[in-house]
N, CA and C atoms as a LAMMPS dump frame, in Angstrom:
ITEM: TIMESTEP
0
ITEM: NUMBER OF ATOMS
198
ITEM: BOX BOUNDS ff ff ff
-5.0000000000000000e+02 5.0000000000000000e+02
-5.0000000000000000e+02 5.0000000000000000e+02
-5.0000000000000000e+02 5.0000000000000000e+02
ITEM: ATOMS id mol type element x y z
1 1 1 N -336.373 -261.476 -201.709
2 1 2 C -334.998 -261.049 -201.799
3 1 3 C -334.783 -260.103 -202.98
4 2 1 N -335.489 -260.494 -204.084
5 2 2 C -335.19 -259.825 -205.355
6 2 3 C -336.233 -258.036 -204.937
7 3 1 N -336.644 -258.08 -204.423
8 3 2 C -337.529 -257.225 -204.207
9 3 3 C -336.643 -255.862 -202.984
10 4 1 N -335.723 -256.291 -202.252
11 4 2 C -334.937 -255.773 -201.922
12 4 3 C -333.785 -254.944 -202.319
13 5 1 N -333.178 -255.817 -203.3
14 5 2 C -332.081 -255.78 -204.14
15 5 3 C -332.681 -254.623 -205.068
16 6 1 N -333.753 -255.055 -205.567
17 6 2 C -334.615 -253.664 -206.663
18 6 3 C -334.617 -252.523 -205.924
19 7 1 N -335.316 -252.472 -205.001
20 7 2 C -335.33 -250.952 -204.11
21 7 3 C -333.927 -250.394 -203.529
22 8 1 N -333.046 -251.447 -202.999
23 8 2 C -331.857 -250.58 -203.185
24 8 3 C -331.017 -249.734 -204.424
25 9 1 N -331.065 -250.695 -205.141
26 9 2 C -330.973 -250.401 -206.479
27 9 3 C -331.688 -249.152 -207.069
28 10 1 N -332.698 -248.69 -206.434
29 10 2 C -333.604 -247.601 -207.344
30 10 3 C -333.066 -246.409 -206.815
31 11 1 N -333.313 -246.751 -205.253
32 11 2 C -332.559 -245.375 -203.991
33 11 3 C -330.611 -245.152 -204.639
34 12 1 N -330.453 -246.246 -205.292
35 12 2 C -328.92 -245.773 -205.428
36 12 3 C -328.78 -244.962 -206.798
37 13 1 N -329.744 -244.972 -207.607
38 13 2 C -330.042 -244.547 -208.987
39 13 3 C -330.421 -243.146 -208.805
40 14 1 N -331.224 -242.983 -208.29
41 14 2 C -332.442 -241.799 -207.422
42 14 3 C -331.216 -240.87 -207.182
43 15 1 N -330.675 -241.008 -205.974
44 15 2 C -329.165 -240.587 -205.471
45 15 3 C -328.245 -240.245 -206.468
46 16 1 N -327.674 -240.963 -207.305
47 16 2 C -327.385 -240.364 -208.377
48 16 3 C -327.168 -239.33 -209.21
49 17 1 N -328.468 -239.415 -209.992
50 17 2 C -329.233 -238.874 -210.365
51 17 3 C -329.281 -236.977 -209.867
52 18 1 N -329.436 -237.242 -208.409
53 18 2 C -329.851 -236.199 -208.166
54 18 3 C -328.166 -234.769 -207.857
55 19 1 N -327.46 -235.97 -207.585
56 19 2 C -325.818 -235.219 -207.715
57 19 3 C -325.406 -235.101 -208.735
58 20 1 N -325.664 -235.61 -210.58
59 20 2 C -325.004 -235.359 -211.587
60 20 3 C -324.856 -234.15 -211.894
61 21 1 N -325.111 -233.109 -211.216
62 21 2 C -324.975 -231.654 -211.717
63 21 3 C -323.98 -230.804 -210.72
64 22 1 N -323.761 -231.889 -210.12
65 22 2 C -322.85 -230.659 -208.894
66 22 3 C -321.256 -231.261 -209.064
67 23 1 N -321.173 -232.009 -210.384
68 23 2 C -319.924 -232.109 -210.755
69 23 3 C -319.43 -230.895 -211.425
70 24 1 N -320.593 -230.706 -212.274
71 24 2 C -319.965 -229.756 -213.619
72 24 3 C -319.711 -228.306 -212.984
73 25 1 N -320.77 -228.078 -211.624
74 25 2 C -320.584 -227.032 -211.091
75 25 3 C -319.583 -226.812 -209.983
76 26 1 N -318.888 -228.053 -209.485
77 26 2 C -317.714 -227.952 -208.536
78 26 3 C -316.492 -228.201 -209.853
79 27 1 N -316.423 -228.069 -211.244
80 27 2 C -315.395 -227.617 -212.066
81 27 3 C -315.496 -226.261 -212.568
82 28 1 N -316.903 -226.066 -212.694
83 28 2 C -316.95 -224.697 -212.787
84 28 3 C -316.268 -223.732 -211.905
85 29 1 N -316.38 -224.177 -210.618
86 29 2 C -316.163 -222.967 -209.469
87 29 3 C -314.696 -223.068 -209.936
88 30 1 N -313.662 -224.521 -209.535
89 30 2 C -312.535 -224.281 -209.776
90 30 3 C -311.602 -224.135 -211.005
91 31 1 N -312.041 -223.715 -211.991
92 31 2 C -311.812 -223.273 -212.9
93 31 3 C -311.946 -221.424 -212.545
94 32 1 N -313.213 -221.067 -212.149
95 32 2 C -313.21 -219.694 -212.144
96 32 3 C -312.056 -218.992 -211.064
97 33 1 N -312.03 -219.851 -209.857
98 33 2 C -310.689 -219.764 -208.845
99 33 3 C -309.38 -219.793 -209.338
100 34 1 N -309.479 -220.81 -210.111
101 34 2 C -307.843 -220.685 -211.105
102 34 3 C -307.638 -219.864 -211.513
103 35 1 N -308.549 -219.266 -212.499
104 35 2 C -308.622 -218.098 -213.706
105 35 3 C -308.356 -216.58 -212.77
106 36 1 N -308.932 -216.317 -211.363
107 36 2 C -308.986 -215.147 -210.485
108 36 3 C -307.439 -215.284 -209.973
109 37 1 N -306.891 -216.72 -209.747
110 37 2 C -305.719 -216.566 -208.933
111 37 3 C -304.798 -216.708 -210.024
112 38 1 N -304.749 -216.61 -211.434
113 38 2 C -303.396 -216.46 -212.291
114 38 3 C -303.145 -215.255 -212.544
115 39 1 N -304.862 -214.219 -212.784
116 39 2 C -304.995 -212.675 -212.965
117 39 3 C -304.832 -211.92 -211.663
118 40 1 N -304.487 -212.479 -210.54
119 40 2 C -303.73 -211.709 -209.722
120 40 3 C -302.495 -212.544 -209.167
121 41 1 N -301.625 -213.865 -209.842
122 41 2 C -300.498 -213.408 -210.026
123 41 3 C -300.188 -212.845 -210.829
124 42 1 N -299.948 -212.47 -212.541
125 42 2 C -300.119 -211.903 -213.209
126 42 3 C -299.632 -210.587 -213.379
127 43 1 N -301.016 -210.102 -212.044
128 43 2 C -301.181 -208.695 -211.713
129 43 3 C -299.601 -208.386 -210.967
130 44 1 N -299.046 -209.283 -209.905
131 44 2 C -298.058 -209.357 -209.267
132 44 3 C -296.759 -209.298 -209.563
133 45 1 N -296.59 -210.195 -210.682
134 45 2 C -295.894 -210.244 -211.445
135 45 3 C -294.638 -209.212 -212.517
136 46 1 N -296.11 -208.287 -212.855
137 46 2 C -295.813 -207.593 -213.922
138 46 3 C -295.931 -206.634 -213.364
139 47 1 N -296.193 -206.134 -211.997
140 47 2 C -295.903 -204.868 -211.591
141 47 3 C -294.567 -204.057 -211.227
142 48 1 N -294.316 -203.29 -211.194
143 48 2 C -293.15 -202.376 -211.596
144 48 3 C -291.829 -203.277 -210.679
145 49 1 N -292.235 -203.076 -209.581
146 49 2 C -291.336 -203.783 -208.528
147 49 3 C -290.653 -205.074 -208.512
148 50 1 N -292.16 -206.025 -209.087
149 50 2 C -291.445 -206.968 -209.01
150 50 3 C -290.578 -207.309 -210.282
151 51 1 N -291.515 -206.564 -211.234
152 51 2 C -290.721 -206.569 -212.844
153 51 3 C -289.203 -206.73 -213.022
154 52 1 N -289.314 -205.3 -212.114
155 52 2 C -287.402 -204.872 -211.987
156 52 3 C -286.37 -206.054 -211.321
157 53 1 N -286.936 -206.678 -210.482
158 53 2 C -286.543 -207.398 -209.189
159 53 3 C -286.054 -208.973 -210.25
160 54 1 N -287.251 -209.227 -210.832
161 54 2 C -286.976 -210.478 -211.507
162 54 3 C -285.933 -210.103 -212.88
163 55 1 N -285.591 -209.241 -213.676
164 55 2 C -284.44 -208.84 -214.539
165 55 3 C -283.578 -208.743 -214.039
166 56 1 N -283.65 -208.476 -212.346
167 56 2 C -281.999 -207.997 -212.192
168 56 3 C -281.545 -209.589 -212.166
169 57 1 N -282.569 -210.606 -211.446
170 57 2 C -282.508 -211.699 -211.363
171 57 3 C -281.914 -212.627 -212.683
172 58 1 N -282.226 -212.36 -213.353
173 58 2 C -281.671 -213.351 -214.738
174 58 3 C -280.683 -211.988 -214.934
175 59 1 N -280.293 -210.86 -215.122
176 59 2 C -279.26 -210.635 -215.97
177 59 3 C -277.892 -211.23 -214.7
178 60 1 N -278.255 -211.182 -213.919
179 60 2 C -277.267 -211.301 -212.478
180 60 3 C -277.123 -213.168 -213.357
181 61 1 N -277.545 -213.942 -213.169
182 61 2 C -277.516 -215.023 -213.806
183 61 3 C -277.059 -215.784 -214.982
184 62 1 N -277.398 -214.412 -215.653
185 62 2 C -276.478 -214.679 -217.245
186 62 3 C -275.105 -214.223 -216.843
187 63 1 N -274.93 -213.374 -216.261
188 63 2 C -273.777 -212.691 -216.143
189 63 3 C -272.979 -213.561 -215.109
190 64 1 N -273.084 -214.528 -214.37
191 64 2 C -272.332 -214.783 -213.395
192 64 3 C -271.245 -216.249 -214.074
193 65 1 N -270.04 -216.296 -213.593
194 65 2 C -268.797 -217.177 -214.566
195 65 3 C -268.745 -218.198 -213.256
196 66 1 N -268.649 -219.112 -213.872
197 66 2 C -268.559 -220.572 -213.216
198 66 3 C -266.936 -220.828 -212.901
């Protein structure tokens, strides 16, 4: 029995073992995905169009009487 329990035990270690690296690299990826999708909102953002679009937005806002 004990001899069972050991070999599962080794295959579950083994297994392991052999995935501890595809953590750091499935944070890696989404980290680099984050970082690509803030530099093209960003990009979106601050372009002329929408620039204008979002000021008219808050001065329209400051300006409006309750």
């Amino acid at each position: 029995m004990h001899g069972k329990v050991r070999a599962r035990l080794r295959a579950l270690v083994t297994r392991m073992r052999r995935d501890a690296g595809m953590v750091t690299s499935e944070y890696a990826m989404g980290i680099i995905a984050a970082v690509a999708f803030a530099v093209l909102l960003y990009e979106v953002v601050t372009s002329g169009e929408v620039k204008t679009e979002l000021q008219n937005i808050v001065k329209k806002a400051l300006s409006a009487r309750t």
